[in-house]
Every structure is written in structure tokens, then in C-alpha cells.
C-alpha positions in Angstrom: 123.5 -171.7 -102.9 120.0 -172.7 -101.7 119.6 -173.4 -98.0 117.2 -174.6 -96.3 117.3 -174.0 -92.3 115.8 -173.7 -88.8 114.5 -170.0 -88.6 116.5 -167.7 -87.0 119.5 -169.8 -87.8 121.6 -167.6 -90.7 119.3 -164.5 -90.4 122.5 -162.2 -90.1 123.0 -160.5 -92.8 126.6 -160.6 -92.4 126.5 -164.1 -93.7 124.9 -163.4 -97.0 127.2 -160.8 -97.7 130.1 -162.9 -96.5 129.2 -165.6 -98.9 128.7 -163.4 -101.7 131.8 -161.7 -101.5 134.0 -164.5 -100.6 132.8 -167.3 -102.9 131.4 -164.9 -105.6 127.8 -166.7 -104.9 124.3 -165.9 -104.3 122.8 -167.5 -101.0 119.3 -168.2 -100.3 117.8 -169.2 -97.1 114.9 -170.9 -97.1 113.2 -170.9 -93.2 111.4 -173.7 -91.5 109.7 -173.7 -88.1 109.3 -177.1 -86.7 110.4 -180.6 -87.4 106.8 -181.5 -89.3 107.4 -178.3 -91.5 111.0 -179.3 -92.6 110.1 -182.9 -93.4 107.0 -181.4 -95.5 109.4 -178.8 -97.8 112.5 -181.5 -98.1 109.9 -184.0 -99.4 108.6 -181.6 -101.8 111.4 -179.7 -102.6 115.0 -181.3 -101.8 116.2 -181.4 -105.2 115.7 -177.8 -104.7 118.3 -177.5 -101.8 122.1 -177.5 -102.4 122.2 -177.5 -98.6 119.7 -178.6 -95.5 120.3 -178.2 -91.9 118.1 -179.9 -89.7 117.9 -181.4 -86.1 119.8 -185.1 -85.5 116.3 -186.4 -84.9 115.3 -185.6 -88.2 118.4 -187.5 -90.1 116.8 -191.1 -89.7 113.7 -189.9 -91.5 116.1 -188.6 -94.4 119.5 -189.9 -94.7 117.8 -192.5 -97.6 116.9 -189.3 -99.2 120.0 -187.7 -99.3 123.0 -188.0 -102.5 125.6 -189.2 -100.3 126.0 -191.3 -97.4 129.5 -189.1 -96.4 127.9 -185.8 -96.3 
């Protein structure tokens, strides 16, 4: 599972090891620090991302961008 989040957000490492043991997955974080930064790597990269998590002010600027409407 590739994520891509705010920094700081799943930096426990209890996560990644509850992920992996649980759902038998890999997970892979991939950190952003502002609003301007995420916009940049989603834009370049979203088919890259099985999940984003990003501020409500951001989801006007990508909802068109994004596979479903009901996620």
C-alpha cells in the first residue's frame, strides 16, 4: 500500500508493523510538508498512490483527479 501523507502523520512504527501483520501487506509512506508540496507529488505521481491524505482545502483542487467520486 503506497501512501502518501502530511509528515509526521503515520510515523509510528507501530502502524507499519500493524499493517503488515494484519493484512499481510507492505506499507509505504510517502511524506509531504505543505499544501504546495502535496499538489506538486499528486500531480506527478498519483497513479503512484493507492492512498492520499490531505487537508479539506486541498480536495477542490483534486477531487476531478481522483477514481471515484464515493471515496
Amino acid at each position: 500500500v503506497n501512501v502518501i501523507s502530511w509528515w509526521g502523520y503515520l510515523e509510528d512504527p507501530k502502524i507499519k508493523k500493524i499493517i503488515k501483520t494484519q493484512c499481510n501487506t507492505n506499507f509505504s509512506v510517502d511524506t509531504y510538508y505543505s499544501s504546495n508540496e502535496f499538489m506538486r507529488r499528486f500531480k506527478s505521481n498519483k497513479s503512484n498512490y493507492d492512498i492520499a491524505i490531505f487537508s479539506d482545502t486541498i480536495y477542490n483542487l483534486v477531487k476531478d483527479q481522483l477514481p471515484s467520486s464515493n471515496i
